[in-house]
C-alpha positions in Angstrom: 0.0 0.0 0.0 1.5 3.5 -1.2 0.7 6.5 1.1 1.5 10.0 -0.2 0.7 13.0 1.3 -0.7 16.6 -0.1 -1.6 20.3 0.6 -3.8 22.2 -1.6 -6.5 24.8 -0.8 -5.5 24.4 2.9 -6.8 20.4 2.4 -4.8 18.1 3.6 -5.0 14.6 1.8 -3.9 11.9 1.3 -4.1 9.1 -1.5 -4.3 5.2 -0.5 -4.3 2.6 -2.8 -5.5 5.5 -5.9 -8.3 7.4 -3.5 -7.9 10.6 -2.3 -9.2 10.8 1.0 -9.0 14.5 2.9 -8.0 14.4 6.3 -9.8 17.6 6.9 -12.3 20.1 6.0 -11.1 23.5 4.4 -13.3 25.6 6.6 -11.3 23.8 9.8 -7.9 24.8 8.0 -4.9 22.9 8.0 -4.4 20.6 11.5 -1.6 18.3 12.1 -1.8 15.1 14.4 0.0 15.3 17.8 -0.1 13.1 20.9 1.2 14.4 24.1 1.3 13.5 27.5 -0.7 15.9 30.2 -1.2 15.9 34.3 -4.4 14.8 35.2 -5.1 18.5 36.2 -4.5 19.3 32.7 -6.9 16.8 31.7 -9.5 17.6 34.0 -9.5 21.5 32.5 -9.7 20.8 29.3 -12.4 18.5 29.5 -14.2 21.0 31.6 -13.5 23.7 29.4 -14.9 21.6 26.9 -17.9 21.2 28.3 -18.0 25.1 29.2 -17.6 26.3 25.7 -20.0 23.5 24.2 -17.1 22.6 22.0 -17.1 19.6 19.5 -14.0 18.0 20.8 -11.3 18.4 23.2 -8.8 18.7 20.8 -11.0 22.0 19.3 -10.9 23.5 23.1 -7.3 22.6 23.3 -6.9 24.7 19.9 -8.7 27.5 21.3 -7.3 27.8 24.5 -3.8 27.5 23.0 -4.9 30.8 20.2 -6.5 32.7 23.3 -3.0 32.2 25.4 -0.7 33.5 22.1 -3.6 36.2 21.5 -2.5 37.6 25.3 0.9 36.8 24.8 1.1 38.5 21.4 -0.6 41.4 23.4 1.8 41.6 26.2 4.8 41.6 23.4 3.1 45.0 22.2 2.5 46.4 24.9 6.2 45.7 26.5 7.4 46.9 22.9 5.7 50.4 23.5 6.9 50.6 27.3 10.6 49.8 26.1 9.8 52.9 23.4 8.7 55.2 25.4 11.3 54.2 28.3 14.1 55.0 25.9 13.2 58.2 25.1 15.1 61.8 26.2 13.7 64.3 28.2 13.3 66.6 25.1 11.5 63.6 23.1 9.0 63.1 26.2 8.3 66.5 25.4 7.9 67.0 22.3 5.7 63.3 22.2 3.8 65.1 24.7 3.2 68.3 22.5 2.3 66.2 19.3 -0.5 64.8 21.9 -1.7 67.7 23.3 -2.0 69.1 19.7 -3.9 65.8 18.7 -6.4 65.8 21.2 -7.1 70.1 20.5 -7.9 68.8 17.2 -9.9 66.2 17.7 -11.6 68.5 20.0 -11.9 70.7 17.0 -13.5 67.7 15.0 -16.0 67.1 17.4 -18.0 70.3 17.2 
């Protein structure tokens, strides 16, 4: 039995003895088979979480629990990224950041009426 494997469309397939058979839908997107070993806690979370969310499988809460956490990590990237900005900045730059705001928000102001 030949197995090769293929990507199009974001469908993965592959074809067994001449069929084609997709391993996924393309409104799921690409997925990838893992197996992995967890603490019981772990276990008992996601299954609850599961449940919680009214999600299809545990492997689709895992998925989104896993895109929330790089969602708030991606935030806290930013967030440290303006913080290192602003904390390198001179006295005179404060200053004149601090004009360009005040000058901002008086037009804004302007906008508004």
């Amino acid at each position: 039995m030949q197995v090769t494997g293929f990507g199009m469309d974001n469908l993965t397939g592959y074809t067994t003895c001449g069929e084609t058979m997709p391993t996924t839908s393309p409104k799921m997107g690409r997925k990838i088979k893992k197996s992995f070993s967890i603490s019981v806690e772990s276990d008992s979370f996601i299954r609850r979480s599961c449940k919680e969310r009214k999600s299809n499988s545990e492997s689709e809460t895992l998925d989104a629990l896993l895109s929330e956490l790089m969602a708030v990590r991606q935030q806290k990237a930013i967030e440290a990224a303006y913080a290192d900005y602003y904390d390198s900045l001179s006295e005179d730059e404060v200053a004149e950041e601090s004009a360009w705001g005040r000058f901002a928000e008086s037009q804004l102001a302007k906008e508004a009426h």
